[in-house]
N, C-alpha and C positions, 0 to 999 in steps of 0.2 A: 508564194514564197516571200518570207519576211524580207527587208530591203537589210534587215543586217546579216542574213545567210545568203543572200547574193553577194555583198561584197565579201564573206567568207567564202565564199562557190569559186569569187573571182580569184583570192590569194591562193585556194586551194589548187588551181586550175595553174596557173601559174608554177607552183612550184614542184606538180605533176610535171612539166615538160623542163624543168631545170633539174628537174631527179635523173629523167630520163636520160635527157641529153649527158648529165653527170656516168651514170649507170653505160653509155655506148662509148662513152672515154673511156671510159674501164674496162671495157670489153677488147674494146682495142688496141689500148696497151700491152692487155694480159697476151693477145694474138700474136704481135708481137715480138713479143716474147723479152727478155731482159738479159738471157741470157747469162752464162757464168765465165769469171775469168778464169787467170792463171794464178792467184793468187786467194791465200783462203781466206783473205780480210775482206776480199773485193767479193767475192761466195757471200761471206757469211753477213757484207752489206746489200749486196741484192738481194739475196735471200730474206731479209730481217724488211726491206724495200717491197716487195712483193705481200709478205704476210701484212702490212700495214697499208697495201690496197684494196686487199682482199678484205679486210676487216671495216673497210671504209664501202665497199663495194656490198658488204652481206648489211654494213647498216642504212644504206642508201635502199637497198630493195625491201627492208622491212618501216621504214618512212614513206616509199611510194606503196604499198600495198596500203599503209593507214590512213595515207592521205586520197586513196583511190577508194576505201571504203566508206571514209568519210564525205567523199563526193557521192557516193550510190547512196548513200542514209540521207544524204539534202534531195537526191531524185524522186525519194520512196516519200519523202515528208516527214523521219522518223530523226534526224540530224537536230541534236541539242537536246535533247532526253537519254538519261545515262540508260547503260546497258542493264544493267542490273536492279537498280532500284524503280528505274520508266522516271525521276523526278526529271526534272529541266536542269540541267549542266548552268553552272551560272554563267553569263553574258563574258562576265571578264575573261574567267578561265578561256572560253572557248575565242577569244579573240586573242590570246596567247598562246594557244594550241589549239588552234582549229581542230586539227584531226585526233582530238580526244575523244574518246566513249565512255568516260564514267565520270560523276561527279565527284569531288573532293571527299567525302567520305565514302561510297565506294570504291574510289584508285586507291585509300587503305589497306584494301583487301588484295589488291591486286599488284602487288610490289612488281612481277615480272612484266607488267603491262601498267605501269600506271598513267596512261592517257585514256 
């Protein structure tokens, strides 16, 4: 393993377990529960309070999925070659997004995935 995908291994590692730990705050909140007042200001703040953990909580589990695949791509030896084209992801990019899979001109094509 290259010594600059070790220390991406190490950030990636890292922020796997601060996803995580983020993602069982969320869990627990939501358990919970938040509950609703008597008032339909206080409703319709919790209510609007909730949809905006949930939306924090759906993009948290699709950051730890990319960063948990981008850890099994450094395992395989396949980590820093885009998905699409096989070239090499440049150095920068991927030290700026670790858990990128395409290089700069194929995350063109990929507007709804461009890492």
């Amino acid at each position: 393993m290259q010594a600059a995908h070790m220390e991406i291994k190490r950030r990636l590692e890292e922020q796997r377990e601060t996803l995580k730990a983020e993602l069982a705050e969320g869990v627990t909140r939501a358990e919970n529960g938040m509950g609703y007042g008597t008032h339909q200001a206080d409703d319709a703040y919790f209510a609007s309070e909730q949809a905006a953990d949930i939306a924090v909580m759906r993009n948290a589990q699709r950051l730890l999925y990319a960063v948990e695949f981008a850890l099994s791509r450094i395992e395989e030896g396949t980590y820093g070659a885009c998905l699409d084209c096989g070239k090499p992801i440049d150095p920068a990019r991927l030290r700026i997004i670790p858990y990128c899979n395409y290089c700069v001109e194929c995350a063109t094509h990929h507007q709804d995935c461009a890492t």
